[in-house]
LOLO-174695 format. One record per residue (C-alpha): z, y, x; residue number from 1; residue in one letter. Coordinates in steps of 0.05 Angstrom, whole numbers, plus 5000, padded with zeros to 4 digits. Layout:
REM residues N
{c3 Z, c2 Y, c1 X, num NUM, residu a} .
...
END
This chain:
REM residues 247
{c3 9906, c2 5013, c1 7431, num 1, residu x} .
{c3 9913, c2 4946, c1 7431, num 2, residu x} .
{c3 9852, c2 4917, c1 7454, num 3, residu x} .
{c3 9820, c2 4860, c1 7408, num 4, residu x} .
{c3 9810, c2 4783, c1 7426, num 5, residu x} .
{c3 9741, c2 4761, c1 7423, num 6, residu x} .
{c3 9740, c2 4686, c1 7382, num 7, residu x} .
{c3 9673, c2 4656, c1 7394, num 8, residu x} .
{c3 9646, c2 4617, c1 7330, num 9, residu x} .
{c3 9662, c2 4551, c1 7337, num 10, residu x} .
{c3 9633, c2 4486, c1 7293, num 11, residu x} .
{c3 9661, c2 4465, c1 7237, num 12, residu x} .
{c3 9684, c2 4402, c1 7215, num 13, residu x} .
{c3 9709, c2 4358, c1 7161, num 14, residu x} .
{c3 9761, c2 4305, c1 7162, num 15, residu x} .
{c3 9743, c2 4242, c1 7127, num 16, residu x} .
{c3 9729, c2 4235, c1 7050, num 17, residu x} .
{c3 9742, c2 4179, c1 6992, num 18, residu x} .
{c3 9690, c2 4135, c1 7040, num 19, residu x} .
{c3 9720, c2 4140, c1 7115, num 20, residu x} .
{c3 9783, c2 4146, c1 7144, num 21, residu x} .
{c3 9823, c2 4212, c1 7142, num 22, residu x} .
{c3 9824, c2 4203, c1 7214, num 23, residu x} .
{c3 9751, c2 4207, c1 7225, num 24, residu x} .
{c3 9720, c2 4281, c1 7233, num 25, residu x} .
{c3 9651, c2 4298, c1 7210, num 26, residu x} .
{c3 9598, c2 4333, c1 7226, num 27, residu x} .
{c3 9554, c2 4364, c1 7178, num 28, residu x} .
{c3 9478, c2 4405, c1 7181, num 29, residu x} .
{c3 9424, c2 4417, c1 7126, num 30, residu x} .
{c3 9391, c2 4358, c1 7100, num 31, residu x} .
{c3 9319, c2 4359, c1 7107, num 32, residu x} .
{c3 9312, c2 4420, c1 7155, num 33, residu x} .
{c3 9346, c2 4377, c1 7213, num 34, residu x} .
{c3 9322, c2 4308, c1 7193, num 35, residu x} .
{c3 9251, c2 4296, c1 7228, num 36, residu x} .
{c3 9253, c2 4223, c1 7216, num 37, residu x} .
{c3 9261, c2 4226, c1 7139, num 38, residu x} .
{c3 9217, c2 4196, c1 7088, num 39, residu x} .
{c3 9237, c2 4151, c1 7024, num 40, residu x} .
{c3 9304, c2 4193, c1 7022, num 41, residu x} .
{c3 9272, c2 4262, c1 7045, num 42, residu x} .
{c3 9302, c2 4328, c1 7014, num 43, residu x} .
{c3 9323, c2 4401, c1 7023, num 44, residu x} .
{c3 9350, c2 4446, c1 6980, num 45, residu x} .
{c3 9319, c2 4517, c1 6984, num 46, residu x} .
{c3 9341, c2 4575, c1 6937, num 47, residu x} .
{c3 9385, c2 4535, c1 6905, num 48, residu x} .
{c3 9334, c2 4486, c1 6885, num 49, residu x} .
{c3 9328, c2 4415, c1 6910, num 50, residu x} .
{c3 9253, c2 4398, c1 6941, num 51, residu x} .
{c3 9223, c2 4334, c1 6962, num 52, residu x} .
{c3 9158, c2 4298, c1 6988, num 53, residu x} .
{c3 9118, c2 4258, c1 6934, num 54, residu x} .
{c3 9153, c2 4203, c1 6908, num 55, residu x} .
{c3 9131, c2 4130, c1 6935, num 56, residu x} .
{c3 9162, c2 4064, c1 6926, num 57, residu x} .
{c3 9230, c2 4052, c1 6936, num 58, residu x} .
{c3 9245, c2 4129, c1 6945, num 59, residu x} .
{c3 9322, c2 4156, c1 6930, num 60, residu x} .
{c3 9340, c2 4219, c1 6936, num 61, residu x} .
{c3 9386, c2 4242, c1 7002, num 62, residu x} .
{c3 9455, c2 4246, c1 6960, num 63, residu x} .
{c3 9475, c2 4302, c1 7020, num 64, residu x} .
{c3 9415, c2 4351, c1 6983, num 65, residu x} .
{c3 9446, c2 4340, c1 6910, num 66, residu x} .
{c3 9514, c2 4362, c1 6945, num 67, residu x} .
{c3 9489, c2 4426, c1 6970, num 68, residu x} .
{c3 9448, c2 4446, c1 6912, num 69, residu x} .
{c3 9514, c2 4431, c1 6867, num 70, residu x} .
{c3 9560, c2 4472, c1 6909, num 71, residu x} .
{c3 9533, c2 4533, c1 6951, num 72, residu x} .
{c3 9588, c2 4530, c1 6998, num 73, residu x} .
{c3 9577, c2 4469, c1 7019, num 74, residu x} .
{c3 9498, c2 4491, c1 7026, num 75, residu x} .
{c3 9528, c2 4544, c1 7072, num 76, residu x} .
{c3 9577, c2 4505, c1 7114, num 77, residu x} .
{c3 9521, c2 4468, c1 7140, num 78, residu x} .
{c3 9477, c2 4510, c1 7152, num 79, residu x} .
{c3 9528, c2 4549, c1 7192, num 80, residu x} .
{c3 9539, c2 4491, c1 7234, num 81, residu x} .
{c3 9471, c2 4487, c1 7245, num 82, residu x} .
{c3 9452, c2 4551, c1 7266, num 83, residu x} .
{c3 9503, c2 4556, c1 7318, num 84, residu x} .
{c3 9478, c2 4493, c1 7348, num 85, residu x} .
{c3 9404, c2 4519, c1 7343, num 86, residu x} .
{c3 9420, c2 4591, c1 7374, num 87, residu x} .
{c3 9439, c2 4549, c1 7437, num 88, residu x} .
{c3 9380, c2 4569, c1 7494, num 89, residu x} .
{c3 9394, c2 4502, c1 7526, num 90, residu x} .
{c3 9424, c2 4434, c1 7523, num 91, residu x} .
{c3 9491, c2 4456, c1 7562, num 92, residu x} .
{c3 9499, c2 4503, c1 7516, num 93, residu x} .
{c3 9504, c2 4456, c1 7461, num 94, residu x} .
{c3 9547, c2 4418, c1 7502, num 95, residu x} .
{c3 9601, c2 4477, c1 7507, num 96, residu x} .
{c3 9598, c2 4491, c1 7440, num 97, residu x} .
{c3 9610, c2 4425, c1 7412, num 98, residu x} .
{c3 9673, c2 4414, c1 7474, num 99, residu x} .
{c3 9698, c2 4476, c1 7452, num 100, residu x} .
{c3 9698, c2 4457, c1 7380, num 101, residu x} .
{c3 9724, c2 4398, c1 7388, num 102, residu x} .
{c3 9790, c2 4428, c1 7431, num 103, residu x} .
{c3 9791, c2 4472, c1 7379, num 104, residu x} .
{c3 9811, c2 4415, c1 7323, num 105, residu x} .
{c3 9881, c2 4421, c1 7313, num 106, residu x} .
{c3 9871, c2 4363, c1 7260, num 107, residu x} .
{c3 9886, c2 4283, c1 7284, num 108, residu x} .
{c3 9825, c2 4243, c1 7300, num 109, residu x} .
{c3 9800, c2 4175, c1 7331, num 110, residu x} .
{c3 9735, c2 4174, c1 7298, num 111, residu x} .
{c3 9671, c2 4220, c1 7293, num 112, residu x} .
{c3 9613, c2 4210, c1 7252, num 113, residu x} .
{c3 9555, c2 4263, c1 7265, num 114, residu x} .
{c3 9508, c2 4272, c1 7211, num 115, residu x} .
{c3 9546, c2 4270, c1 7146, num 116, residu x} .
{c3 9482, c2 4312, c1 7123, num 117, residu x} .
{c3 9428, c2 4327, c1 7172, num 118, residu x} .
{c3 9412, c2 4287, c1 7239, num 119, residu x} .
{c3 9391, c2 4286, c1 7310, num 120, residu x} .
{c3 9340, c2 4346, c1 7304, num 121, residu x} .
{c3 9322, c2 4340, c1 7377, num 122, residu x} .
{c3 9328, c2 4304, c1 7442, num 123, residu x} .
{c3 9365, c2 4367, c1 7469, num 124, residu x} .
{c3 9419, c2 4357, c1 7410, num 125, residu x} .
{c3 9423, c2 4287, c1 7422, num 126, residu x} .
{c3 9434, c2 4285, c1 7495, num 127, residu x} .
{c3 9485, c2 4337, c1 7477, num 128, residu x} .
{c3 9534, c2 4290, c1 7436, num 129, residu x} .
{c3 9514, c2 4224, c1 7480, num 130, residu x} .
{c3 9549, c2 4274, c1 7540, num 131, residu x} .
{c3 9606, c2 4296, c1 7496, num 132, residu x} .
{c3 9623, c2 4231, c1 7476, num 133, residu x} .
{c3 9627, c2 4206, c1 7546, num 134, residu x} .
{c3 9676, c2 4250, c1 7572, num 135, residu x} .
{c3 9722, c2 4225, c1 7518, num 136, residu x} .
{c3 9721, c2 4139, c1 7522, num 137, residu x} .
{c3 9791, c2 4145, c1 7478, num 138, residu x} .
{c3 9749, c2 4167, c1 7419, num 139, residu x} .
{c3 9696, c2 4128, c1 7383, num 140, residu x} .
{c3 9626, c2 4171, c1 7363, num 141, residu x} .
{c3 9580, c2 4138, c1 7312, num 142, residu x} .
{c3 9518, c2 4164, c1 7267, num 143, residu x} .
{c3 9464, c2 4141, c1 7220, num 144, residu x} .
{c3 9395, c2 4162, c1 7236, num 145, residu x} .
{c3 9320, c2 4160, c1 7226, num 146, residu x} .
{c3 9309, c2 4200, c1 7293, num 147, residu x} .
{c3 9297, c2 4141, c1 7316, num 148, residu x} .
{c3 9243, c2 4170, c1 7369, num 149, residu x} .
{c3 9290, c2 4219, c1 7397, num 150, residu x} .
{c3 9343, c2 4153, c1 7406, num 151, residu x} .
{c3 9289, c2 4109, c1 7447, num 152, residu x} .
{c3 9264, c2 4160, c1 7485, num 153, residu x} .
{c3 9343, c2 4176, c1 7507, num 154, residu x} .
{c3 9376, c2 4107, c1 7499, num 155, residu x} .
{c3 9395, c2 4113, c1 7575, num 156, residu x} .
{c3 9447, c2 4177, c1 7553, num 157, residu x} .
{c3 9484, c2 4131, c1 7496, num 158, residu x} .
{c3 9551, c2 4113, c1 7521, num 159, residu x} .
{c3 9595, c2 4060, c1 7512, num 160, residu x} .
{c3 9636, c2 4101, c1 7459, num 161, residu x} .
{c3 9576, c2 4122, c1 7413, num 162, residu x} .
{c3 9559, c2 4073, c1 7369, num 163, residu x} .
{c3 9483, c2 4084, c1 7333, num 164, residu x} .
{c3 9449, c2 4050, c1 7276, num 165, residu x} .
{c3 9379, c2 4062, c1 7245, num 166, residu x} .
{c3 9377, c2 4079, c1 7182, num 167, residu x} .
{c3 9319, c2 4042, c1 7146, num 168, residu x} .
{c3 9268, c2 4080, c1 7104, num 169, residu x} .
{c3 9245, c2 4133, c1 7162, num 170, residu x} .
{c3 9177, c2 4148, c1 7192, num 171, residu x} .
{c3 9192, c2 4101, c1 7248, num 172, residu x} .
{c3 9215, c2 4040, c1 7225, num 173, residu x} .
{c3 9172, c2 4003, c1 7265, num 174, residu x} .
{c3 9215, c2 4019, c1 7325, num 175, residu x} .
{c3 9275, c2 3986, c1 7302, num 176, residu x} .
{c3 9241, c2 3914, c1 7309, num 177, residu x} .
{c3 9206, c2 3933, c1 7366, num 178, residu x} .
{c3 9266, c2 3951, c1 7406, num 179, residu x} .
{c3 9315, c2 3905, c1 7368, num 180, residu x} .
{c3 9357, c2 3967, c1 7343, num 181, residu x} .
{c3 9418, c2 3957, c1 7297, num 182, residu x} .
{c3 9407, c2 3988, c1 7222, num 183, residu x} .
{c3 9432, c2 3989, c1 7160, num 184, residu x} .
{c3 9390, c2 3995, c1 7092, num 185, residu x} .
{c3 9396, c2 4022, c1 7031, num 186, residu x} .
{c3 9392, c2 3975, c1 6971, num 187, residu x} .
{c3 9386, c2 3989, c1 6899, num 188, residu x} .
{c3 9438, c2 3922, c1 6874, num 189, residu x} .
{c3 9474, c2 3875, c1 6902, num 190, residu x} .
{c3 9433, c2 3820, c1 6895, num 191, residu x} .
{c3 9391, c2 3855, c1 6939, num 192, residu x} .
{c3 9438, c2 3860, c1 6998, num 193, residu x} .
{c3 9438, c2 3781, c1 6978, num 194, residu x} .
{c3 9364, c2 3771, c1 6981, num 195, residu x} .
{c3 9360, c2 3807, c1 7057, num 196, residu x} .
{c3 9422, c2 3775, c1 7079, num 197, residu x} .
{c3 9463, c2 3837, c1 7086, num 198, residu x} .
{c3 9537, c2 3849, c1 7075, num 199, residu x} .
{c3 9551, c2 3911, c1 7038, num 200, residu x} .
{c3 9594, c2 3958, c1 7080, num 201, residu x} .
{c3 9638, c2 4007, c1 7043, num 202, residu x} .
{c3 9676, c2 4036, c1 7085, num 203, residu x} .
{c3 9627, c2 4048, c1 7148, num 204, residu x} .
{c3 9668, c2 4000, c1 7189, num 205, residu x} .
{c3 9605, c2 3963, c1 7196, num 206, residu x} .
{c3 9569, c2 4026, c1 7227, num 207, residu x} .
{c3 9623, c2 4037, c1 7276, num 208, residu x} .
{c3 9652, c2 3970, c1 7291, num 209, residu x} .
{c3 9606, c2 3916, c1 7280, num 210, residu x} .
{c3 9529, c2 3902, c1 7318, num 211, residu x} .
{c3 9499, c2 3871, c1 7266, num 212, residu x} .
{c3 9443, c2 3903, c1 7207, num 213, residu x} .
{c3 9481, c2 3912, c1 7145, num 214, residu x} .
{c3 9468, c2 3945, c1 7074, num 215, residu x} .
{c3 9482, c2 4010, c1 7036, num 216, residu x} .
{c3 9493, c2 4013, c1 6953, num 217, residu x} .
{c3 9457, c2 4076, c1 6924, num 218, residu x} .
{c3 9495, c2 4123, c1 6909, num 219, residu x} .
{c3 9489, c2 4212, c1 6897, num 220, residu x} .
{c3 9461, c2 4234, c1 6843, num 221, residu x} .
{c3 9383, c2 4207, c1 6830, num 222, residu x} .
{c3 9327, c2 4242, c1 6795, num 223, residu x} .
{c3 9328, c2 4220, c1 6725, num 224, residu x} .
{c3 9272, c2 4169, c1 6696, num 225, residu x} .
{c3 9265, c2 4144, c1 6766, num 226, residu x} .
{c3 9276, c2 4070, c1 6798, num 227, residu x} .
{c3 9331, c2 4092, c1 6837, num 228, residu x} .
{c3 9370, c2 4137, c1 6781, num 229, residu x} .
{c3 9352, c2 4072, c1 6729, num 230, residu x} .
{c3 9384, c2 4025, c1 6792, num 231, residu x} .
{c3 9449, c2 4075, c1 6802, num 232, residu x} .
{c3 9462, c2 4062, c1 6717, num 233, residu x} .
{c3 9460, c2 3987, c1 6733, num 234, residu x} .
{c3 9513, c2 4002, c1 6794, num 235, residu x} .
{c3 9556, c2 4043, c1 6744, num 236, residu x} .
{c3 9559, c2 3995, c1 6703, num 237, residu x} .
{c3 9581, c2 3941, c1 6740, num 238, residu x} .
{c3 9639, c2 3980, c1 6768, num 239, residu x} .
{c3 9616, c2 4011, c1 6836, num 240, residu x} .
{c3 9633, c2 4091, c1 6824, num 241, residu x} .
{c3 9603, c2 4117, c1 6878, num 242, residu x} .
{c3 9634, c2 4161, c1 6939, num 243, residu x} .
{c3 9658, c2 4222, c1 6906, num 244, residu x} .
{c3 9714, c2 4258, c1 6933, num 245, residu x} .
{c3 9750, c2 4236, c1 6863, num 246, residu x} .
{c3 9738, c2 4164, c1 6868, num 247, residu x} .
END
């Protein structure tokens, strides 16, 4: 009998959409469940039902939660990619996975963007990428996020090739001042962006490429009645059609 080849689970990723390059892979987990620095945009989606914190000024829903409680495959994608990184017992664990995924990718790439949906969930995970990333300078690693603890804490791991911006509207905003970090906010207009000072990048070429803060038009789909949903109708309307795969 012939005897069987064992094929470990490996991560899976996605190669670019109607916003980035289709030579930039993604990485995707569960919004909410691995997002500890969430707040205005905070959401999950559990049994198929989207679920957020009270709603305070300025909130927006995370457009990665309306995905997964459209489509349940794209619910369970993540959270397959998640719970392969989470059954890791230790950091170099995570490590091999994510190498091994990556060799895996059969698929051209220069670009990676973790966090798609989801981000950092812990200083292990983080480390984890910052060493991945380094033993590949050819390649350029970038990410949004509001774990912007886990980033200070670790800034010593981030190499050259890993380019990180805050995303505003977290529980620890203050830290982006305090420590000078780059970010990138999300605005409800463009005369918004105006009013800060803030280019509008559509393309996330400002998120990889450039060190300067920059903003981000609304966009998913918003609860109805509310600011942000009323703003997104004003957006429409002007012409901006979002990121949908379609547009």
């Amino acid at each position: 009998m012939k005897k069987e080849h064992y094929v470990p689970e490996l991560l899976r990723f996605q190669l670019g959409n109607a916003k980035l390059p289709v030579t930039t892979l993604t990485l995707s987990m569960r919004a909410g469940y691995t997002c500890p620095g969430a707040d205005k945009c905070f959401a999950l989606v559990a049994k198929g039902k989207i679920k957020e914190k009270e709603k305070k000024e300025g909130h927006f829903r995370c457009f990665a939660a309306s995905a997964e409680a459209r489509h349940p495959s794209v619910y369970e994608a993540h959270l397959r990619n998640e719970r392969l990184l989470k059954a890791c017992t230790s950091q170099g664990e995570m490590e091999a996975l994510i190498d091994a995924s990556l060799k895996g990718e059969k698929r051209s790439w220069n670009k990676f963007r973790h966090g798609v949906s989801g981000d950092f969930y812990s200083d292990e995970e983080f480390r984890a990428w910052m060493n991945v990333a380094r033993r590949r300078p050819s390649k350029v690693f970038y990410a949004y996020t509001k774990s912007l603890r886990v980033w200070v804490e670790n800034k010593h791991y981030v190499p050259a090739n890993f380019v990180l911006t805050a995303s505003k509207g977290g529980k620890d905003d203050r830290l982006i001042a305090e420590h000078g970090l780059k970010y990138a906010e999300v605005v409800f207009s463009v005369e918004h962006a105006a009013k800060l000072g803030l280019e509008i990048d559509h393309d996330d070429s400002h998120a990889w490429r450039d060190s300067l803060p920059f903003a981000l038009l609304l966009h998913g789909t918003q609860p109805k009645g509310s600011e942000a949903a009323k703003a997104l109708s004003a957006l429409k309307a002007l012409g901006h059609k979002g990121y949908s795969k379609k547009r």
